[in-house]
C-alpha positions in Angstrom: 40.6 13.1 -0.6 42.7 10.7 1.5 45.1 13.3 2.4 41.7 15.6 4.1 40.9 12.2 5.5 44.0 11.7 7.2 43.9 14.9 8.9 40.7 14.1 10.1 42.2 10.6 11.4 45.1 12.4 13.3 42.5 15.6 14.9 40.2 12.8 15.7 41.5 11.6 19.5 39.6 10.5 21.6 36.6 10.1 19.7 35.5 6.3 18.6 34.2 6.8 15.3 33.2 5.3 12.4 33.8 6.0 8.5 31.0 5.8 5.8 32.4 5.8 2.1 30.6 6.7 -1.3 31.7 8.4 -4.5 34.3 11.2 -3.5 32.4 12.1 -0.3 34.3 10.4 3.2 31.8 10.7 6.1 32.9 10.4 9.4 30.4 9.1 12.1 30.9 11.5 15.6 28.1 9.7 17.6 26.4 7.1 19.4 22.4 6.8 18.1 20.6 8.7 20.5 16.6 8.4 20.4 14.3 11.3 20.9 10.7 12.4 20.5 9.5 14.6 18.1 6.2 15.4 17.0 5.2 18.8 14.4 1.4 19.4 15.1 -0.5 20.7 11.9 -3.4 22.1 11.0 -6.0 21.5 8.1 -9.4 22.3 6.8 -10.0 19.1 5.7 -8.8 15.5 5.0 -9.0 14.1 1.5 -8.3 10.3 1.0 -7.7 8.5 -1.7 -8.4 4.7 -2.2 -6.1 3.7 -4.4 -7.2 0.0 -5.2 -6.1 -2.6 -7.5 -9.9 -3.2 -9.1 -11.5 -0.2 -7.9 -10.7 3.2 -6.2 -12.6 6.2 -4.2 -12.1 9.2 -2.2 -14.0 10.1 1.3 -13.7 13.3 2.9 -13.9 14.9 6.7 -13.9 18.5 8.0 -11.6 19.0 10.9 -14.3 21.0 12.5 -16.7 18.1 12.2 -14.6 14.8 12.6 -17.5 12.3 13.2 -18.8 12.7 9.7 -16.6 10.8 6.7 -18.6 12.1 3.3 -18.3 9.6 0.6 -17.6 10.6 -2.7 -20.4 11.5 -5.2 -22.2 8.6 -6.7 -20.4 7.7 -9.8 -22.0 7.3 -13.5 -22.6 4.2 -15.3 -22.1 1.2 -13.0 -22.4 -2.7 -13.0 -25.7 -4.2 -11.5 -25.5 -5.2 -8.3 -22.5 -3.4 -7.5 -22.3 -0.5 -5.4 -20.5 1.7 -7.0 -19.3 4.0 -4.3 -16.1 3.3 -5.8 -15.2 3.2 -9.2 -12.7 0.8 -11.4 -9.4 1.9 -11.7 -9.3 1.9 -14.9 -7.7 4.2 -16.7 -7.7 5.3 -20.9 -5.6 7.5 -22.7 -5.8 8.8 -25.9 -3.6 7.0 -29.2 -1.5 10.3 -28.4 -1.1 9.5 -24.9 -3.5 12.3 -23.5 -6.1 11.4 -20.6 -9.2 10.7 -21.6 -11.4 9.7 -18.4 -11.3 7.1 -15.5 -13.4 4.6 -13.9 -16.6 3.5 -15.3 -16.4 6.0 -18.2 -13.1 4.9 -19.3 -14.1 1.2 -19.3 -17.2 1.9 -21.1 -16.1 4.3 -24.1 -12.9 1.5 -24.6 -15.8 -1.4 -24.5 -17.9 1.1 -27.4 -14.8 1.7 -29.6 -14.5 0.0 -32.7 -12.2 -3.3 -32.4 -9.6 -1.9 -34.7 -10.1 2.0 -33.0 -9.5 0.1 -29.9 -5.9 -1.1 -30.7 -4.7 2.6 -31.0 -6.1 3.6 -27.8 -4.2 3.0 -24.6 -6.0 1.5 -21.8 -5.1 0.6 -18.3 -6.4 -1.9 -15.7 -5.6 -3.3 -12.3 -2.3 -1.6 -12.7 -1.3 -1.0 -9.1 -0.1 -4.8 -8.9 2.6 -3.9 -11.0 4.4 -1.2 -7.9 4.4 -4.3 -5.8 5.7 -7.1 -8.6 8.3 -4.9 -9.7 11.8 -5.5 -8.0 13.5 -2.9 -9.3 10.9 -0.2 -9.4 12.5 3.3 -10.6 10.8 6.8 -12.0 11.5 5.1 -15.5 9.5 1.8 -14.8 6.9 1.1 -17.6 3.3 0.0 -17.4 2.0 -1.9 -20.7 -1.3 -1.0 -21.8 -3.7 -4.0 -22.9 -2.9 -3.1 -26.5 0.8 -3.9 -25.5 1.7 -0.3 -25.8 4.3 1.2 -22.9 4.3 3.9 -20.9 5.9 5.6 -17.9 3.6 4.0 -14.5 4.4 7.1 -12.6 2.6 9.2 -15.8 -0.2 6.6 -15.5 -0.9 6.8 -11.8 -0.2 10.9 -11.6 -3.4 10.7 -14.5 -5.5 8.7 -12.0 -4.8 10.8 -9.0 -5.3 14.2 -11.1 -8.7 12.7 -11.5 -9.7 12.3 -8.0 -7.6 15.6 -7.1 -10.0 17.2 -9.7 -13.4 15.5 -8.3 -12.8 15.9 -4.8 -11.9 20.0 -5.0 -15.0 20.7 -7.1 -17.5 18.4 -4.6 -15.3 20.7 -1.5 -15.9 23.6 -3.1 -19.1 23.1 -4.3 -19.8 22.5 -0.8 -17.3 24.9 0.9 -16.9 27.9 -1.7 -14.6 30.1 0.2 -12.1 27.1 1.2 -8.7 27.6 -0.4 -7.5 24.7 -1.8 -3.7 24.9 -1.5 -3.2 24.7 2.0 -6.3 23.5 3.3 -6.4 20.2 2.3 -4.6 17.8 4.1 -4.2 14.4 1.4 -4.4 11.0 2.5 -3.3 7.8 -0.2 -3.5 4.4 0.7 -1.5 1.9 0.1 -0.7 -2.0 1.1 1.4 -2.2 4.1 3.5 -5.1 2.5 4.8 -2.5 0.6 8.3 -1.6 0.4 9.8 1.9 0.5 10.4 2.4 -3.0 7.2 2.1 -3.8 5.5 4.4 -1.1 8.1 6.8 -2.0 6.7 6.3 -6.1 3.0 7.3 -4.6 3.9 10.7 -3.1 6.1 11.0 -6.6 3.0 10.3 -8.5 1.1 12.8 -5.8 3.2 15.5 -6.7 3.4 15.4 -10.3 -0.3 15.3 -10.1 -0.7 18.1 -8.1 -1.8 17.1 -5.0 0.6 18.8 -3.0 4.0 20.6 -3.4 7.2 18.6 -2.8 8.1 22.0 -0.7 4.9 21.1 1.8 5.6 17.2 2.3 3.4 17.1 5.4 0.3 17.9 3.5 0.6 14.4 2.1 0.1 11.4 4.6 1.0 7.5 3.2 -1.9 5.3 4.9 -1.0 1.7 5.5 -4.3 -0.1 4.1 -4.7 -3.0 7.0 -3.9 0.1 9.7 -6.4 2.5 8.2 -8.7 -0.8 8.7 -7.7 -1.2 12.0 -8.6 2.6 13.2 -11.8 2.2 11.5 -12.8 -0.7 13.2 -12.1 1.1 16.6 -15.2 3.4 15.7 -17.9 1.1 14.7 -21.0 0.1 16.9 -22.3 -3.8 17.2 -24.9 -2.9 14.5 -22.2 -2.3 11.7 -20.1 -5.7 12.7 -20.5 -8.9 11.8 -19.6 -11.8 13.6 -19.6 -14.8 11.4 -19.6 -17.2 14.4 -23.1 -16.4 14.8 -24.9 -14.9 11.7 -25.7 -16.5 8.5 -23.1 -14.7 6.1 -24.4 -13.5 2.6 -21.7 -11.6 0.2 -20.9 -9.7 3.5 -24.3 -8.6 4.7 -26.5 -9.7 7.7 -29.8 -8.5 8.7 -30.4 -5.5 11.1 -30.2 -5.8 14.8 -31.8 -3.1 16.8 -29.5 -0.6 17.5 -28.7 1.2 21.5 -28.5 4.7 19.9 -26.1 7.5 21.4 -26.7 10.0 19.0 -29.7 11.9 18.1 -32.5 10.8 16.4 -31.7 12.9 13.1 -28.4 11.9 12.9 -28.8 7.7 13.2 -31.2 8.3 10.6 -28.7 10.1 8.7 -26.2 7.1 9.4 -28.5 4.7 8.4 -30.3 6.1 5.5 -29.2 3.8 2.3 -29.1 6.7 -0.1 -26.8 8.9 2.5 -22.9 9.4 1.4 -22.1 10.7 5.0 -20.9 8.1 7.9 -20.7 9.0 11.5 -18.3 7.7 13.7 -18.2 7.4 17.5 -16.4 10.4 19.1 -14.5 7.7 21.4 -14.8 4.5 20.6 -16.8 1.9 19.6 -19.0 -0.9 21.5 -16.8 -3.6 20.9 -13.8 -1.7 21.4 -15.3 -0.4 24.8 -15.2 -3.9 25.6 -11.4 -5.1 25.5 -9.1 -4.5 27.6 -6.1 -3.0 27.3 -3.1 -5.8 26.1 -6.6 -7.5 24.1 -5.0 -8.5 20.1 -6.6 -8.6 17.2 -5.3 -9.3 13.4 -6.8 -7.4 10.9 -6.7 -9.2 7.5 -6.9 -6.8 4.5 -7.9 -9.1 1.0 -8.1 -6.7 -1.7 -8.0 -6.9 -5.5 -4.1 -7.5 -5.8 -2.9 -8.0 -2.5 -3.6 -9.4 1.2 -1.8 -7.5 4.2 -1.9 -8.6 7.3 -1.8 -6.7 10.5 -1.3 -7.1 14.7 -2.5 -4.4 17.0 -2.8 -4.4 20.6 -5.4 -2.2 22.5 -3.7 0.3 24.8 -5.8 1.8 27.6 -7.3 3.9 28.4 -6.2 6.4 25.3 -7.5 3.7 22.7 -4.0 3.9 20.6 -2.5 1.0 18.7 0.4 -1.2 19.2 1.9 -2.9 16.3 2.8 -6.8 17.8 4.5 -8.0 14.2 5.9 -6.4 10.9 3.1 -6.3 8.4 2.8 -9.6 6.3 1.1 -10.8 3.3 1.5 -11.4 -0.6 -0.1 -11.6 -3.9 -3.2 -13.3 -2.3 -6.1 -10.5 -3.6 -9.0 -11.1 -5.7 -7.0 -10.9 -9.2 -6.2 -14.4 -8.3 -9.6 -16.2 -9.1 -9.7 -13.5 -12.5 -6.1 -15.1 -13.6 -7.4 -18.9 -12.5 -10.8 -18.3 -14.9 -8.0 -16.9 -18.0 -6.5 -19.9 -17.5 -9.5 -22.2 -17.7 -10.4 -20.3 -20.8 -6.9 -21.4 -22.2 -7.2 -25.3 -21.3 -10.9 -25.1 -23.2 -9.9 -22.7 -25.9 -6.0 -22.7 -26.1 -3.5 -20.5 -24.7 -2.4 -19.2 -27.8 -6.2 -18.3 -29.1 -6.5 -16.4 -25.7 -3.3 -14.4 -25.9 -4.2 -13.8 -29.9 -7.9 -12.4 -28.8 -6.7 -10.5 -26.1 -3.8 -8.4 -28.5 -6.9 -8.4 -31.4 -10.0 -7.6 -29.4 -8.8 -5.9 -25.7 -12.4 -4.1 -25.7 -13.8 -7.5 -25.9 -11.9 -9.0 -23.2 -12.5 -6.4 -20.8 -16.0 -7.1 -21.4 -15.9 -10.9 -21.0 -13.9 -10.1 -17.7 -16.8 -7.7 -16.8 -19.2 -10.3 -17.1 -17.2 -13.1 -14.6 -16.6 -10.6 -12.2 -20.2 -10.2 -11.8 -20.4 -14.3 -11.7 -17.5 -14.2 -9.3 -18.8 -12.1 -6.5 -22.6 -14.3 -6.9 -20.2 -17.5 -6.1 -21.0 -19.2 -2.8 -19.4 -22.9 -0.9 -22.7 -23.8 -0.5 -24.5 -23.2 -4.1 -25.9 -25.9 -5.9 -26.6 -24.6 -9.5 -24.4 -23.7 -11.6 -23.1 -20.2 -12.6 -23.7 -18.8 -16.2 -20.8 -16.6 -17.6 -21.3 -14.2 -21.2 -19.2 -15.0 -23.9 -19.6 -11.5 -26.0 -20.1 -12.6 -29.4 -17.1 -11.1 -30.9 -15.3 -13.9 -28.9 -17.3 -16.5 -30.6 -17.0 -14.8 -33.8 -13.0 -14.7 -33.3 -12.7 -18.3 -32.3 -15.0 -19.7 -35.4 -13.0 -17.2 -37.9 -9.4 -18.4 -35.7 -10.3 -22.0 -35.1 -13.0 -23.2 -37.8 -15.2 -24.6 -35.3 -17.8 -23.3 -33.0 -16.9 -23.1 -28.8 -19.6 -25.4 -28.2 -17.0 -27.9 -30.1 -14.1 -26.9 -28.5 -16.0 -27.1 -25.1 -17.5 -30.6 -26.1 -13.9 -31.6 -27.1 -11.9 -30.2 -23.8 -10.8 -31.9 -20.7 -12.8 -29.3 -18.6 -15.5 -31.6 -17.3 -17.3 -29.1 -14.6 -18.1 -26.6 -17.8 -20.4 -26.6 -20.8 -22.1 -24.7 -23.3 -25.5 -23.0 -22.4 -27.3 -22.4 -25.9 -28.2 -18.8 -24.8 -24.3 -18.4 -25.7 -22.9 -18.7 -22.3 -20.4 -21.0 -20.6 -22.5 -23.0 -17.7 -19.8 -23.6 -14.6 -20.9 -25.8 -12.4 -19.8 -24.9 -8.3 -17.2 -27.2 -8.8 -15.8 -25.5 -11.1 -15.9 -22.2 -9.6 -15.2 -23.8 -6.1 -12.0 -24.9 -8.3 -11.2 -21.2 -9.4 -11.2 -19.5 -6.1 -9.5 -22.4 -4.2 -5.8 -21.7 -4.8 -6.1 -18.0 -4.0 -8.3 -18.8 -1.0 -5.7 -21.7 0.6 -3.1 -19.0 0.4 -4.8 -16.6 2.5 -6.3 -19.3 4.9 -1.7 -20.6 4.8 -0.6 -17.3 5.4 -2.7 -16.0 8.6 -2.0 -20.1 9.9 1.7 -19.1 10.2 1.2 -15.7 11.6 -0.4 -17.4 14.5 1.9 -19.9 14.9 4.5 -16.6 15.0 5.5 -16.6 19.1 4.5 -12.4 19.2 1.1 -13.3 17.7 -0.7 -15.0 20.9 -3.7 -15.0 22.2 -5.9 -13.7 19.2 -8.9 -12.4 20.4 -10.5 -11.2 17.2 -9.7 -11.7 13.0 -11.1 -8.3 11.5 -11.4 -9.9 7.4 -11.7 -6.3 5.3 -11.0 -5.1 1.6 -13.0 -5.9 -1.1 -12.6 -9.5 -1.3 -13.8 -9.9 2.1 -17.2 -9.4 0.5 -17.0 -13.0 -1.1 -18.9 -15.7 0.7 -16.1 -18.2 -0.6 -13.4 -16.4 1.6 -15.7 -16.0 4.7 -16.6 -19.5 4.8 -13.1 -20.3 4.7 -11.7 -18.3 7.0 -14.3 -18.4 9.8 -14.3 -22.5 9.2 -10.1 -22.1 9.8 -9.8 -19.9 12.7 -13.9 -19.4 14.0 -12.7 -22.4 17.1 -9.2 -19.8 17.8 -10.7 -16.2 17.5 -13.8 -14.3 16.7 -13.8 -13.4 12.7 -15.6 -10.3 12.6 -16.3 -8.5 8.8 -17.6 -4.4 9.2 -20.5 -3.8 7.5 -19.6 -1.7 4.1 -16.5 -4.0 4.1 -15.3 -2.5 0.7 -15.3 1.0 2.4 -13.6 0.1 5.8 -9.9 1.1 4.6 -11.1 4.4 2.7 -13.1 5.6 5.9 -10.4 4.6 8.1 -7.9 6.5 5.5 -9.8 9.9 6.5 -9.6 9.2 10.4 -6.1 8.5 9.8 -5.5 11.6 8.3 -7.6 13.9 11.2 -5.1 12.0 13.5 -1.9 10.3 12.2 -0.8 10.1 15.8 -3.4 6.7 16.8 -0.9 4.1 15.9 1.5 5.0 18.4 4.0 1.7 17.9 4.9 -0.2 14.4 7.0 -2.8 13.5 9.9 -2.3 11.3 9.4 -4.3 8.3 13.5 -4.9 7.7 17.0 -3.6 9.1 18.6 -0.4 7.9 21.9 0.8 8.5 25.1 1.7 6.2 28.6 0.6 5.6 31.2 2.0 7.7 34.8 1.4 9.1 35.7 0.3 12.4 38.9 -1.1 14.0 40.5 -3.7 12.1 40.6 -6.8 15.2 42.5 -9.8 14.5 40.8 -12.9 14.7 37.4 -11.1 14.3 37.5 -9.2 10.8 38.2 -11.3 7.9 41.5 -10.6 6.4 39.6 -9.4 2.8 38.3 -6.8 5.1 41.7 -5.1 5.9 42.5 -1.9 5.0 45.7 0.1 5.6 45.8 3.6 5.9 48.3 5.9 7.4 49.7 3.1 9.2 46.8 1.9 10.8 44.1 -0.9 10.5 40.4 -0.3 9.7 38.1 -3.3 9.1 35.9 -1.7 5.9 32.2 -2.6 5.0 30.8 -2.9 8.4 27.1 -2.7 8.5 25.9 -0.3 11.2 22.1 -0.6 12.3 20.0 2.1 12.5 17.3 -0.2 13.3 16.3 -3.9 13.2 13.8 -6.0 11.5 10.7 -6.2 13.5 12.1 -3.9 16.8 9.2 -2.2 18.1 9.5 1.9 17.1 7.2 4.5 18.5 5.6 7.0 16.8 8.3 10.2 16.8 11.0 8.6 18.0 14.5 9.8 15.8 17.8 7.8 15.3 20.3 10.5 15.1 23.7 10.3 13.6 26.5 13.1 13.2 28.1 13.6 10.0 31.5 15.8 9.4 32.6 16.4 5.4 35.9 15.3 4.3 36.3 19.0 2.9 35.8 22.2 4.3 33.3 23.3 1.1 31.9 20.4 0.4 28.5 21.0 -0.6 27.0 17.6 -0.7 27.1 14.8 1.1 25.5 10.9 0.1 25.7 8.0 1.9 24.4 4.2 1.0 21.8 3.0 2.9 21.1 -0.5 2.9 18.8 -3.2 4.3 18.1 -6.8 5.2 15.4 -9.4 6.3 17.4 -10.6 8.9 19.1 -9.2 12.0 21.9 -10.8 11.9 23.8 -9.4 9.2 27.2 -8.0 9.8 28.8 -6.8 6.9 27.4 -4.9 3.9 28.4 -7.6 2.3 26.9 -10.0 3.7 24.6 -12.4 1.4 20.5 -10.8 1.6 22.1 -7.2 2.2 21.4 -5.2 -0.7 21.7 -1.1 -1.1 17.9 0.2 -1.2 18.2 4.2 -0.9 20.8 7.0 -0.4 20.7 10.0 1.9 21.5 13.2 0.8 22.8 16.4 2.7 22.9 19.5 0.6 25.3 21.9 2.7 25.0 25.6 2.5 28.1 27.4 1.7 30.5 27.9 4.6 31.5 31.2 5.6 36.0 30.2 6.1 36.5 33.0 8.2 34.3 32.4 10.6 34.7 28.3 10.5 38.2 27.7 11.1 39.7 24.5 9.2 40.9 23.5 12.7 37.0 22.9 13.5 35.0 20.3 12.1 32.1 20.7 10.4 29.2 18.5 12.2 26.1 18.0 10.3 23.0 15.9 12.4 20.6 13.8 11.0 17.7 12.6 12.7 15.9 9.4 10.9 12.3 8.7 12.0 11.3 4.7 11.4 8.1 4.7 13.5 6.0 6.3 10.7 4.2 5.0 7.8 7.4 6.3 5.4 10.6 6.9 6.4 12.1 10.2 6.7 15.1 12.4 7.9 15.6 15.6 8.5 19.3 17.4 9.3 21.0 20.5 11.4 23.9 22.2 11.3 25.0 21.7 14.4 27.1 24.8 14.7 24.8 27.6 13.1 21.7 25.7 14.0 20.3 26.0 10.4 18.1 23.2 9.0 20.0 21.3 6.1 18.3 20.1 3.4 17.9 16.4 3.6 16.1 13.6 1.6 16.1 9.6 1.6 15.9 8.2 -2.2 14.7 4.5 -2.5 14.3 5.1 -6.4 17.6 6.2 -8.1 19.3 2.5 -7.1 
């Protein structure tokens, strides 16, 4: 290998260049980035999105041929009361063999109906997504544990789930559309938080293929949807009717009373927008009201507070096409609603114990799902302003378990506790006073309220001129009486009405034009390790290397692009390649990244390796490719997208080279 490499060296001349190192493969770097546009129109049928939420998940669906009407999904069965369930848990129950069994509202209810001991045997999943974004290392092997403690594979748990909508939304299409063919037709949408890393997009469109939404040969036919973005396009649509602007309405779980609404549509089809019982939304054909009142440069943040997670998002309005400008990277964290569920289990282990909560979760999971059933109803009727208290079920298994456990009745154990703000209601239910639910939603609350405090004190994020709250836990009163009382004096704070459905609408518009957020923000710097010129005084001696007589500094981290640099939609980073040997077949080369921008070596502390690239080279026909003439193999890198993704030419014959990034073999 060094021998080939040194006849490279000596053929090189002229050329600056630079050397990138992995395995037996030596890569030699022929150019300069160069920055180009590129944009591959495509046509489908129809746009399928897919939800995918921490506590509940949904598809919507729009006909390219009619783009102003986003069809919700079918109603789903069962249900809790007072929820709308135009979305359905994402829950998810396998079989003690590890089959699927069903999803959503009929998984959670046949697990709640098994027999305690059945129950143990049967594998069943819950608010599962949080585990892509906690997991560090995140491979195709990582495991998800069921709440009987059994394992198994996460990318065979979330391929079940998306099977299942695959499966519901192709029969409502086709029970709608008989003569649509579902292979190509169907252009797939998932959303996911925009906080998230690479690795774990690139596990969703795993997941997508091994479910069947699309072929890994068609990549196109699948479109990632950043959660707060999808948000964001949404909100472009809607009129003044469907906003609500908590600086001037009285706020009630997200709803506000009717104003009268300046129609452009027909009759028929307002009445079709408003009817309760309708599953079909129209959209604006432009834009909204309120978006037909900023001006172009106008910002807004869009804060996304779902189930697991809170993203948080800066566009700026261009004129006159309406298109989005990304001003910061996305932010956020492990904010979402799960955070009040995980304060109430641990309020339940100061009264009860933390061992007798861990023991009746492992002995009676159906029960515990049910007792979190019954807060989450509580949760969502909690308000800063409510004076009586707030009665939550204890099923009676759990009292059952902690008298045959403990030897003493809860109303004891309550009576006994340090919990002041709860006690025991003799219809069998613990009484919480607002205190003590103003107590439960107060940590995950003053972490949301932190984090968008220090993106406006970020010096990009000026001039705020609106604070879009969506997701699911924007529907709490709790949260909009926070935020609105922390930034109503700085910007308007503006919730859509529907709030739960915002991202899954906007998901479809996203996929009927991918194209509307023209600029993003990239969330870290990627580059690879290379050799340059050894210089004295500026390399570190530890960096030397020798090689046929001269001086190459190694481990040199080369930028293809830098944390938070604006990247337009399209544009490519191109790099040439040449192989160390005339039939090499494969070429792989290190990619790594970094929060910072000032990194300089590979090496460097914060720089870790997150993904290889991969060139699979066609057979080279010698007699026609002299050894005298290097091989050059181009690969173009898009950032400005919602994944990222390369594709490669060979430069000499013109032929497309298989190419692919992998952020989940590290």
């Amino acid at each position: 290998m060094f021998t080939s490499a040194s006849k490279l060296f000596q053929s090189l001349g002229k050329f600056s260049f630079m050397v990138v190192w992995f395995s037996l493969s030596l890569i030699i770097n022929m150019s300069d980035p160069l920055v180009s546009r590129a944009q591959r129109p495509t046509s489908f049928s129809v746009v399928v999105a897919i939800d995918f939420g921490t506590t509940s998940s949904g598809y919507a669906f729009s006909f390219s041929n009619d783009p102003e009407a986003i069809h919700m999904m079918r109603k789903w069965e069962g249900g809790d009361p007072g929820v709308a369930n135009q979305k359905t848990p994402t829950s998810l129950l396998l079989t003690p063999e590890g089959a699927f069994h069903s999803f959503g509202y009929t998984a959670r209810d046949y697990y709640h109906d098994l027999d305690p001991e059945e129950a143990q045997d049967w594998l069943y999943f819950e608010k599962f997504k949080m585990k892509i974004h906690s997991t560090s290392d995140l491979t195709m092997k990582t495991e998800l544990e069921a709440v009987n403690g059994k394992k198994v594979q996460a990318l065979e748990v979330f391929a079940h789930a998306l099977r299942f909508f695959k499966q519901h939304a192709v029969q409502e299409l086709k029970d709608q559309c008989p003569s649509l063919q579902e292979k190509d037709a169907i252009r797939w949408v998932i959303t996911v938080p925009a906080i998230w890393k690479q690795p774990a997009k690139q596990f969703m469109r795993e997941a997508a293929y091994k479910a069947g939404l699309v072929s890994p040969a068609n990549p196109e036919q699948l479109l990632i949807a950043l959660e707060p973005e999808a948000a964001s396009i949404y909100c472009r649509k809607l009129r003044l009717n469907q906003l609500i602007d908590l600086s001037c309405k009285p706020v009630a779980n997200g709803l506000a009373p009717e104003l009268s609404i300046d129609s452009s549509f027909r009759q028929a089809r307002e009445q079709l927008r408003r009817s309760r019982h309708s599953r079909t939304f129209l959209v604006e054909s432009g834009v909204g009201e309120l978006w037909s009142e900023m001006q172009a440069g106008d910002r807004y943040i869009v804060a996304d507070c779902g189930g697991g997670t809170v993203d948080l998002t800066v566009h700026q309005i261009e004129q006159p096409q309406g298109t989005l400008k990304e001003l910061y990277k996305a932010s956020g964290g492990p904010y979402g609603a799960v955070g009040v569920d995980l304060a109430f289990e641990t309020l339940l282990g100061q009264i009860f114990g933390e061992d007798f909560i861990a023991t009746f979760k492992a002995k009676r999971p159906a029960a515990w799902v049910d007792l979190t059933i019954a807060f989450e109803a509580r949760k969502r009727a909690a308000a800063p302003f409510r004076s009586n208290p707030l009665n939550v079920s204890l099923p009676f298994s759990f009292i059952d378990f902690y008298r045959r456990h403990r030897g003493q009745n809860v109303e004891t154990a309550l009576k006994r506790s340090s919990v002041n703000f709860v006690k025991w209601s003799s219809q069998g239910m613990l009484r919480m006073s607002s205190e003590a639910m103003n107590d439960l939603f107060q940590p995950t609350v003053s972490q949301i309220i932190r984090h968008i405090d220090d993106l406006l004190k970020k010096p990009d994020v000026k001039e705020i001129k609106f604070l879009f709250l969506v997701g699911g836990f924007a529907e709490s009163a709790m949260l909009q009486h926070a935020v609105q009382s922390a930034f109503g004096s700085l910007c308007r704070v503006i919730i859509p009405q529907d709030v739960g459905l915002t991202i899954l609408k906007g998901a479809v518009l996203f996929g009927l034009d991918p194209t509307i957020v023209r600029v993003r923000r990239s969330p870290l710097t990627y580059g690879v390790g290379v050799l340059n010129k050894f210089v004295e005084g500026k390399h570190p001696k530890e960096k030397l290397l020798v090689k046929e007589g001269k001086n190459w500094c190694t481990d040199i981290f080369e930028k293809f692009v830098s944390v938070d640099q604006s990247v337009a939609l399209g544009e490519v980073v191109q790099r040439s390649y040449c192989p160390a040997r005339l039939g090499q077949r494969k070429i792989i080369i290190n990619i790594y990244c970094c929060a910072t921008d000032d990194v300089v070596y590979i090496t460097d502390p914060g720089v870790r390796k997150c993904g290889t690239l991969s060139l699979e080279l066609d057979e080279v026909d010698e007699p026609t490719c002299p050894k005298s003439r290097r091989r050059e193999i181009r690969a173009s890198m898009q950032f400005g997208d919602t994944e990222l993704k390369v594709a490669a030419m060979d430069v000499r014959t013109s032929k497309t080279v298989r190419a692919a990034i992998d952020f989940l073999s590290n």
